[in-house]
C-alpha positions as CSV (number, residue, x, y, z in Angstrom):
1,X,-51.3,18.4,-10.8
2,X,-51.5,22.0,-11.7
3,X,-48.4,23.8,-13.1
4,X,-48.0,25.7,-9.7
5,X,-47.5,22.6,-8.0
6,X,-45.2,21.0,-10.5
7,X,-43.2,24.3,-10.8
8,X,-42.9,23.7,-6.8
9,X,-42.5,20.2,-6.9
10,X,-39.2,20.7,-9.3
11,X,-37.8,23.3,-7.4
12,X,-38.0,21.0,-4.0
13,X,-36.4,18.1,-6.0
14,X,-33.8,20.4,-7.2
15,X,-33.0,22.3,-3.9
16,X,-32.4,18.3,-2.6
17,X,-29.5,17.9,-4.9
18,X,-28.0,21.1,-4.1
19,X,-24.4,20.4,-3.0
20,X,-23.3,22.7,-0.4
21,X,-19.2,23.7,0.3
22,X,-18.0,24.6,3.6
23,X,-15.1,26.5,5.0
24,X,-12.6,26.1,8.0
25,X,-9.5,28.4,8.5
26,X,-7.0,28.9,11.3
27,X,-8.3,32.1,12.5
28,X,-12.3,31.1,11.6
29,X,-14.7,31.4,14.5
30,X,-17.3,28.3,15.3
31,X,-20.1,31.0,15.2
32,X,-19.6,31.7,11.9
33,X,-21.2,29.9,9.0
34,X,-18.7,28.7,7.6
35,X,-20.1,29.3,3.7
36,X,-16.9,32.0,3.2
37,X,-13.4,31.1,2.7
38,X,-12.6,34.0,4.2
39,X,-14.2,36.6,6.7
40,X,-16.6,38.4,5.1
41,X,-18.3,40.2,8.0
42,X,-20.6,39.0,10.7
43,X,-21.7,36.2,10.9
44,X,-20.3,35.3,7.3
45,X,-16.8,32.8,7.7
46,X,-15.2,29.8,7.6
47,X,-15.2,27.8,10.7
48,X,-12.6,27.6,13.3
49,X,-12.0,23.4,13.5
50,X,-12.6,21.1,11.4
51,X,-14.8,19.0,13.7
52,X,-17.7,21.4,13.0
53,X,-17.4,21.2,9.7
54,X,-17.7,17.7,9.4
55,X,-20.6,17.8,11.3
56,X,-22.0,20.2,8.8
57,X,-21.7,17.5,6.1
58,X,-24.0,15.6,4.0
59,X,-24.1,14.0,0.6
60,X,-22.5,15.9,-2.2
61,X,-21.1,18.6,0.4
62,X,-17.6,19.9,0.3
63,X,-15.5,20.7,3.0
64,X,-12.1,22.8,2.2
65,X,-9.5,23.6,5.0
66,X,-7.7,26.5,4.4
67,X,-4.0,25.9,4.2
68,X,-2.1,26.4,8.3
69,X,-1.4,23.8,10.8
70,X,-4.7,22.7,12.8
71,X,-3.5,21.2,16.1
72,X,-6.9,19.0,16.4
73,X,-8.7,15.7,16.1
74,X,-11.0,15.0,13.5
75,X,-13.6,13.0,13.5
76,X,-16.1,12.4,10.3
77,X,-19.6,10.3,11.1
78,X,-21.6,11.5,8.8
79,X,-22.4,9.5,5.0
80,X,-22.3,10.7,1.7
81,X,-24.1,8.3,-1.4
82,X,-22.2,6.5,-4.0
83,X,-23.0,9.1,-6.7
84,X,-22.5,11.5,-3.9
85,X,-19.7,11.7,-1.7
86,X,-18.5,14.2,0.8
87,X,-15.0,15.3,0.2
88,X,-12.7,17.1,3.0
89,X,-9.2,18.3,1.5
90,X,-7.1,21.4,1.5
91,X,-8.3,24.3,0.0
92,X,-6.8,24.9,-3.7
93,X,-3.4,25.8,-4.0
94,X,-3.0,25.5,-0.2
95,X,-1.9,22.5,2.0
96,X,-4.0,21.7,5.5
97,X,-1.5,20.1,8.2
98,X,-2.7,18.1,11.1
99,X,-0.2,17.9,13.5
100,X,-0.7,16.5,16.6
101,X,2.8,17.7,18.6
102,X,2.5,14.1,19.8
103,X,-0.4,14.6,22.4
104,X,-2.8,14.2,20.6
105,X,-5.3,11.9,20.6
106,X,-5.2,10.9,24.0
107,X,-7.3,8.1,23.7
108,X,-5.7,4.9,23.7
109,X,-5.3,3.8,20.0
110,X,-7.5,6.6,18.7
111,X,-6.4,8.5,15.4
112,X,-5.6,12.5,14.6
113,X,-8.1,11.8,11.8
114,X,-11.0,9.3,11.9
115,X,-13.6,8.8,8.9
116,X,-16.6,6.3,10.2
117,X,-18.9,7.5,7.9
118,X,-19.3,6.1,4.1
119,X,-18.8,7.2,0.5
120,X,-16.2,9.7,2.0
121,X,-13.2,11.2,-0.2
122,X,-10.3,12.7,1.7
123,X,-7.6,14.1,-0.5
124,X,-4.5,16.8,-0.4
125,X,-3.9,16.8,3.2
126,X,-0.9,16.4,5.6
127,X,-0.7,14.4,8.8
128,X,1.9,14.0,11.3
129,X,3.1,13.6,14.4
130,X,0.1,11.6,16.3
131,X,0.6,10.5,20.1
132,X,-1.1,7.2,18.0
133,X,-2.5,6.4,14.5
134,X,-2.2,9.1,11.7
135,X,-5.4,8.0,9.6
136,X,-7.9,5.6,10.6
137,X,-10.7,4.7,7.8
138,X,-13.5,2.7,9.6
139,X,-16.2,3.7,7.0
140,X,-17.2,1.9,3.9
141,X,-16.7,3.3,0.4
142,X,-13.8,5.5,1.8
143,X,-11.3,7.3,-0.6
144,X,-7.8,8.1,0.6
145,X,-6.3,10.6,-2.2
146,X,-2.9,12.3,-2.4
147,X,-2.4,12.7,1.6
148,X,1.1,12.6,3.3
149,X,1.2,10.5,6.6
150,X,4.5,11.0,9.0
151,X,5.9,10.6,12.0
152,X,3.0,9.2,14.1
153,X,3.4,7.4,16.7
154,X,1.8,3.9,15.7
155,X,0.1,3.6,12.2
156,X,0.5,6.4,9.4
157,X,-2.6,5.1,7.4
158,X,-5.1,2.4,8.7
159,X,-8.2,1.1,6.8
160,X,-10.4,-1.2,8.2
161,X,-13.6,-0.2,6.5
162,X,-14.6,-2.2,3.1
163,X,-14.1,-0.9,-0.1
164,X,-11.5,1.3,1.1
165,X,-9.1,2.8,-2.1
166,X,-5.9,4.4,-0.6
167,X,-4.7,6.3,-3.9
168,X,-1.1,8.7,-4.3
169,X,0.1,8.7,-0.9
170,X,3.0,9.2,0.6
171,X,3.9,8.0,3.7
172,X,7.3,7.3,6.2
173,X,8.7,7.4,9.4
174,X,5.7,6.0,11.5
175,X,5.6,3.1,14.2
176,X,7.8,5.7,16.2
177,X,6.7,3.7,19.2
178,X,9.2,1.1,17.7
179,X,11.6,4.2,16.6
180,X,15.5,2.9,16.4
181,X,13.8,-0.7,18.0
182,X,13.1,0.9,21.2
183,X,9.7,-1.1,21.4
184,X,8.9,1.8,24.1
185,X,4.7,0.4,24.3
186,X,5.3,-3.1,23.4
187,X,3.4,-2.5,19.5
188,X,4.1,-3.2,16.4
189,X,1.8,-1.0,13.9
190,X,2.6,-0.9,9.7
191,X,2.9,2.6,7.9
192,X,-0.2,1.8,5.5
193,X,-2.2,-1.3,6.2
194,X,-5.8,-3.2,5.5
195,X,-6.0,-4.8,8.4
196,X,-8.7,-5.5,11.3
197,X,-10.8,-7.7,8.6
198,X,-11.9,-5.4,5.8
199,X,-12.7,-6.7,2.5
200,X,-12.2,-5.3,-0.7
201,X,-9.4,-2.6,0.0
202,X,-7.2,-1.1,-2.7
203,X,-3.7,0.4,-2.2
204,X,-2.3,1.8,-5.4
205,X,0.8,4.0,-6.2
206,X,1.4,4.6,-2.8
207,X,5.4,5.8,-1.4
208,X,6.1,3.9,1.9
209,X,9.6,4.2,3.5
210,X,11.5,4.6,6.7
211,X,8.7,3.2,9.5
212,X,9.7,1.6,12.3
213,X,7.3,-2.2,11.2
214,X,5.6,-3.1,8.5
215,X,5.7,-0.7,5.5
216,X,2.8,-1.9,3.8
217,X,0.4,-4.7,4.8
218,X,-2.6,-6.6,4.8
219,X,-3.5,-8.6,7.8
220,X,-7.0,-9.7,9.1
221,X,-8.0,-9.2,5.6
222,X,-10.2,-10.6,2.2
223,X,-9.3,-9.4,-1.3
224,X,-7.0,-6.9,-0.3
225,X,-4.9,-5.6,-3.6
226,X,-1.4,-4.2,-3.2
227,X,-0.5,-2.7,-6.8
228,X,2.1,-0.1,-8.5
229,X,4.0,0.7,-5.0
230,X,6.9,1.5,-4.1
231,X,8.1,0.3,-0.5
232,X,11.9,0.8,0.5
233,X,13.8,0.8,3.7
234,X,11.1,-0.2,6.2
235,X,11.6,-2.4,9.3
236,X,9.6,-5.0,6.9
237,X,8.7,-3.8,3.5
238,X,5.7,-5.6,2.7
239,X,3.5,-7.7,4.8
240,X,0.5,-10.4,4.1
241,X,-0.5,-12.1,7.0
242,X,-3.9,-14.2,8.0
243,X,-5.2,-13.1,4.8
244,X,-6.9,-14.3,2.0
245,X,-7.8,-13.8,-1.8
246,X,-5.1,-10.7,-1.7
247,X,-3.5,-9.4,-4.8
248,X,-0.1,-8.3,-4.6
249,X,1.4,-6.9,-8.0
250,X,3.7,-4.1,-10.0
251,X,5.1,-3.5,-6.5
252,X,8.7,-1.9,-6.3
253,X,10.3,-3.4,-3.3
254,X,13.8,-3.1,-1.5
255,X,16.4,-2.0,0.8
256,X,19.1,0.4,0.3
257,X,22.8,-0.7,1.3
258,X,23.8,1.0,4.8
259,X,20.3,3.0,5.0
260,X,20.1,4.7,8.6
261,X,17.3,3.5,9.7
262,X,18.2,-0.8,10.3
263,X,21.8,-1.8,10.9
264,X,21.5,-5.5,11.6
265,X,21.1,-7.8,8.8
266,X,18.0,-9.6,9.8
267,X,15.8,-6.6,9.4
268,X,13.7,-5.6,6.2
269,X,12.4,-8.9,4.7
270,X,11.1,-7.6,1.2
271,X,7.6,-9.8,0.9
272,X,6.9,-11.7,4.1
273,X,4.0,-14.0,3.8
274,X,2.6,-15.9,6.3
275,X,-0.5,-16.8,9.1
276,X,0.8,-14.8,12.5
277,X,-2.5,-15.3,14.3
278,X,-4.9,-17.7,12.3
279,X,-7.5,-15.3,11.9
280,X,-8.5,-16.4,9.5
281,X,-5.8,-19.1,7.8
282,X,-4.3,-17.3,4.8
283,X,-4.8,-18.9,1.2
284,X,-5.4,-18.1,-2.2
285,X,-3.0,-15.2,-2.5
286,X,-1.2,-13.9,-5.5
287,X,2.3,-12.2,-5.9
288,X,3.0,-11.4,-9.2
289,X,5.0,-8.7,-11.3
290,X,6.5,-7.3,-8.6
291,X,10.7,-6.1,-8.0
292,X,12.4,-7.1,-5.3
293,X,16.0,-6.0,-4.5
294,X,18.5,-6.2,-1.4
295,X,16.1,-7.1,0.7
296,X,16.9,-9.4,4.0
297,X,15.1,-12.1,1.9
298,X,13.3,-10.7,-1.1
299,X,10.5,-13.2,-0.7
300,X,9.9,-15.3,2.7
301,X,7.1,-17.3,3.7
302,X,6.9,-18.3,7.5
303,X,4.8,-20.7,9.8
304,X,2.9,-19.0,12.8
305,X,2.5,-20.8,16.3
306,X,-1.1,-21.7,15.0
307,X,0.1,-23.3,11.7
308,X,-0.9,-22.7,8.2
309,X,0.5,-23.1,5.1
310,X,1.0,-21.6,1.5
311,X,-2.7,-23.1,0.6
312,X,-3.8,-21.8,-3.3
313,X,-1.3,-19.7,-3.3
314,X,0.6,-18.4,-7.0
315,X,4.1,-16.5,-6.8
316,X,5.0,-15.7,-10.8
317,X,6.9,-13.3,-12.4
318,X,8.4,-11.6,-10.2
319,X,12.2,-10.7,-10.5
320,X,14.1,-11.1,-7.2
321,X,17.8,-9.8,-6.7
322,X,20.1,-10.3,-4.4
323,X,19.1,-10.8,-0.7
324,X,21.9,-9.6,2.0
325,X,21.1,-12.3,4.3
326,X,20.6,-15.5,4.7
327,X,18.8,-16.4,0.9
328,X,16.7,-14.8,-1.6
329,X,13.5,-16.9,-1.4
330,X,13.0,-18.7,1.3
331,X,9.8,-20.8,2.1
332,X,9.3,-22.8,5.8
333,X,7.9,-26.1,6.0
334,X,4.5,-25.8,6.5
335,X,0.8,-27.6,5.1
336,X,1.4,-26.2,1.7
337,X,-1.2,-27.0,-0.4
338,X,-1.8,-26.5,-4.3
339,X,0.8,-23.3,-4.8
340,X,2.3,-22.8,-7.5
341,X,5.8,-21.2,-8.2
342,X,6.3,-20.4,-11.7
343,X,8.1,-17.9,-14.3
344,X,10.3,-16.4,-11.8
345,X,13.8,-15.1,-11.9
346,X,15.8,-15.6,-9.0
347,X,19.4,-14.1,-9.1
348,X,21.5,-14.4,-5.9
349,X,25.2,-13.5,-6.5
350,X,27.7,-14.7,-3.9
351,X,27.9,-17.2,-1.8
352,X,24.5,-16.7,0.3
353,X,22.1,-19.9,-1.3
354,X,19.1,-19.1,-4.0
355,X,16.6,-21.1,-2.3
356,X,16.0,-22.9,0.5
357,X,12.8,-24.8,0.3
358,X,11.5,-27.5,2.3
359,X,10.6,-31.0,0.7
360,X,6.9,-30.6,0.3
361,X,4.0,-31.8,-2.1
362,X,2.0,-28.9,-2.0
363,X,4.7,-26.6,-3.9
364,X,5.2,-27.5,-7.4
365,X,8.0,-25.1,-9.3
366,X,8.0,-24.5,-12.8
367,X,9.7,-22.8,-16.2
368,X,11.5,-20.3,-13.1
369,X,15.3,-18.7,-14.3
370,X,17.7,-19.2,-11.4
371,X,20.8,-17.4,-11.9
372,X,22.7,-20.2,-10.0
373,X,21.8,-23.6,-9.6
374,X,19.0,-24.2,-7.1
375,X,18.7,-26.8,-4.5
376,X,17.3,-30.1,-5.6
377,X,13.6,-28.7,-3.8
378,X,13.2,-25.4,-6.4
379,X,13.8,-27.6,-9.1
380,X,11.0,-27.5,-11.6
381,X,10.0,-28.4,-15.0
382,X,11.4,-26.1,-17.9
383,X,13.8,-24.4,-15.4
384,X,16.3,-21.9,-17.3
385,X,19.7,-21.8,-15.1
386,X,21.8,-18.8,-16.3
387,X,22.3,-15.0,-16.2
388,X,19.2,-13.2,-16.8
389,X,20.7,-10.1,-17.8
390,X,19.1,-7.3,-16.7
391,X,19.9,-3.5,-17.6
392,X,20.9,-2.7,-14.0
393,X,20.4,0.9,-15.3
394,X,20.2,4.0,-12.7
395,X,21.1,4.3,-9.0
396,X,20.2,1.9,-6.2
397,X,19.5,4.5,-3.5
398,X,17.1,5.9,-1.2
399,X,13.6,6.7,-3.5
400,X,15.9,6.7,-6.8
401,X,15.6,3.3,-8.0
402,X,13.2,2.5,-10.8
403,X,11.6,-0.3,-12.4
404,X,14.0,0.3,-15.6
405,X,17.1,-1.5,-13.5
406,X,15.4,-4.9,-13.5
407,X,14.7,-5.3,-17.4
408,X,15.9,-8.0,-19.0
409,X,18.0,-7.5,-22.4
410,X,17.5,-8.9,-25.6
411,X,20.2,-11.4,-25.0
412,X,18.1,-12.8,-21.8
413,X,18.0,-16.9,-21.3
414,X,15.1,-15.9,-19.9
415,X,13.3,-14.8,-23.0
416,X,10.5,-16.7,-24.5
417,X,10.5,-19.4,-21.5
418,X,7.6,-19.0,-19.4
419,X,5.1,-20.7,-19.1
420,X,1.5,-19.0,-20.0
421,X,-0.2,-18.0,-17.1
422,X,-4.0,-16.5,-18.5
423,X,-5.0,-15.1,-14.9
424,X,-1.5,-13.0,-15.3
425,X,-1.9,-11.5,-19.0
426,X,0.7,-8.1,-18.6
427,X,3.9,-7.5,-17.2
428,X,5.0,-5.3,-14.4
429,X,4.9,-2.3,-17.1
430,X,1.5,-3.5,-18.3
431,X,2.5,-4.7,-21.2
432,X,0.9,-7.8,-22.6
433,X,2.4,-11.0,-22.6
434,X,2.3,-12.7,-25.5
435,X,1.7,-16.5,-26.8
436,X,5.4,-17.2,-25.8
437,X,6.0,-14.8,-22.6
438,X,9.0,-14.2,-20.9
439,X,10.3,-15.4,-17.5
440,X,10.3,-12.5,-14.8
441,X,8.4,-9.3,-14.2
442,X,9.2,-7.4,-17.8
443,X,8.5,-8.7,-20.8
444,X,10.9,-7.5,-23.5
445,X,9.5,-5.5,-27.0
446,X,6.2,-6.6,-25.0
447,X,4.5,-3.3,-26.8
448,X,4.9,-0.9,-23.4
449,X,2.4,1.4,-25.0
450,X,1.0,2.3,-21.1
451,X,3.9,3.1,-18.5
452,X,3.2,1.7,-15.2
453,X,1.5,3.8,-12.2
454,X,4.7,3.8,-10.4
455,X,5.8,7.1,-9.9
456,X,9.2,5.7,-11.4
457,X,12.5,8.1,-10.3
458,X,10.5,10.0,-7.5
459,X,12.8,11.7,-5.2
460,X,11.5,11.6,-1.5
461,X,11.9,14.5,0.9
């Protein structure tokens, strides 16, 4: 091959990888090119909606939208690589709002912003007000960054696409369809949620609060993981239904006294596990390390008209306080096979029960710390009865608690009493557990050299 050819070779190769960023702006024009952020004379400027810049899109490109409220659907088909993505989000320093007035979409269930394509990264935008989902991920490979989600009228973030990661989010007051229980289209949607059987889906230190169903849930699902939330005040706070392999972990998880939104007591269960429609039958799920207080029942497991059971299922760790009705941990009879329920600490104060538990041979309970005696069912080997002793430190209101209230002390019972569990090797501050761990969610002096992802003390607008 000459050098002429090589020389052109190299330069065909290189234009291939070039990476090209787009524009849109409020008062942008379709006709323009959309290379500019702003106008820079005929026919150099951002584009007018965001729909054709999406289209404009390939591997690698970039599309900003200039900060103003863009009363349009989106829609983004087209595929970046796994080395490289196309990224939408607002333009720096400025924040992009979709707001759909609540007329738009118009389609029935259709989403204000819909990604089918894959290896897509949308970050630093804000959605609200859809006449039906917020944000609806279809695509594989899809990244959900640092975008607020509100007021829509059925689901605030959706992900049905595998190897979705919804990362930083913040996101309340959706299933308005449901607002104040009016039930006004016979739905019940979830503020975030891996559901509509996607695999592999991540949701980490996410803010859910205030929608009208499920805060966060995973439902139709395979290896869904749930970790470093926090998820208050929702009509139920976290949800795993017909779902399997799902980790759910570091999760911050309660209800408020008196909040606004629910004022009977048999709203806002804080984990509710179970198989609503069979599809598939849940099993092999994990809750561990997560906070749970004030809650309806902090941790409930119920029995769907198909069946099912708590089949492979482990519940350790976690560090449940004071339900408001009924009981704190509550499991139905069911065909409960091979779960486990081990190193937790219940603490129910009053007269409401512990537990209540059916009689069944597929739970075996182990080395937990009940604060009061539990009913002859819940009784396991190496069971610790007595006050845990936690801190109790800070507020319990509305996006002020933190994880720091449900430490133990050093005069714990609780200390040094678990049972070692090597699939669960740090706490719920990620520190490690040592060769004689504690029973609940922290372990004390447990070296905390790396805080949790929680954003711990956030105050929500």
């Amino acid at each position: 091959m000459s050098p002429l050819m090589i020389l052109f070779f190299l330069v065909l190769v290189d234009h291939s990888a070039v990476a090209t960023t787009y524009y849109v702006a409020i008062n942008g024009n379709d006709s323009y090119d959309g290379l500019y952020p702003s106008y820079q004379g005929s026919p150099k400027g951002p584009f007018k909606t965001i729909n054709k810049g999406t289209s404009a899109l390939g591997p690698g490109d970039t599309l900003y939208l200039r900060g103003g409220t863009y009363h349009q659907t989106v829609s983004v088909p087209n595929s970046g690589t796994s080395g490289r993505p196309i990224t939408i989000a607002s333009y720096p320093n400025e924040t992009a709002v979709l707001d759909g007035q609540d007329t738009l979409p118009t389609i029935h269930w259709g989403s204000l912003f819909s990604v089918q394509g894959n290896y897509v990264v949308v970050r630093n935008l804000e959605m609200k007000n859809s006449n039906w989902m917020g944000l609806h991920v279809s695509g594989t490979h899809v990244q959900v960054v640092n975008v607020s989600s509100h007021h829509h009228m059925e689901n605030g973030i959706l992900v049905s696409g595998n190897y979705g990661l919804v990362k930083n989010c913040r996101v309340w007051w959706n299933c308005k369809s449901n607002e104040y229980g009016s039930n006004r289209r016979g739905n019940w949607a979830s503020g975030l949620s891996a559901a509509r059987h996607p695999q592999y889906v991540t949701i980490r230190d996410c803010v859910v609060w205030n929608n009208w169903g499920e805060g966060l849930s995973t439902f139709e699902a395979s290896h869904t993981t749930m970790e470093g939330n926090v998820v208050y005040d929702n009509q139920t706070n976290i949800y795993i239904s017909d779902t399997t392999y799902c980790l759910c972990h570091r999760n911050l998880v309660y209800s408020t006294p008196n909040n606004a939104f629910f004022s009977t007591p048999g709203d806002q269960v804080g984990i509710m596990m179970g198989d609503e429609r069979y599809t598939p039958p849940s099993s092999n799920n994990t809750v561990i390390n997560n906070l749970c207080l004030g809650n309806k029942v902090n941790l409930y497991w119920w029995q769907g008209a198909s069946g099912g059971g708590l089949v492979n299922a482990l519940i350790a760790y976690n560090t449940l306080v004071n339900s408001v009705y009924e009981t704190n941990f509550r499991i139905s009879a069911g065909a409960h096979s091979n779960s486990r329920v081990q190193n937790n600490i219940f603490i129910q104060e009053g007269a409401l029960p512990v537990a209540v538990v059916p009689t069944d041979v597929g739970l075996s309970f182990a080395n937990n710390c009940w604060a009061k005696t539990p009913p002859s069912t819940a009784v396991g080997t190496a069971d610790v009865v007595g006050d845990p002793q936690l801190t109790r430190s800070g507020q319990n209101a509305p996006g002020v608690l933190t994880a720091d209230w449900f430490k133990i002390l050093t005069t714990s019972p609780a200390r040094d009493k678990a049972k070692v569990l090597p699939q669960v090797p740090r706490d719920f501050f990620k520190a490690i557990r040592g060769s004689y761990p504690d029973i609940g969610a922290h372990e004390y002096g447990g070296g905390e050299t790396e805080s949790p992802n929680l954003p711990a003390g956030l105050r929500i607008p």
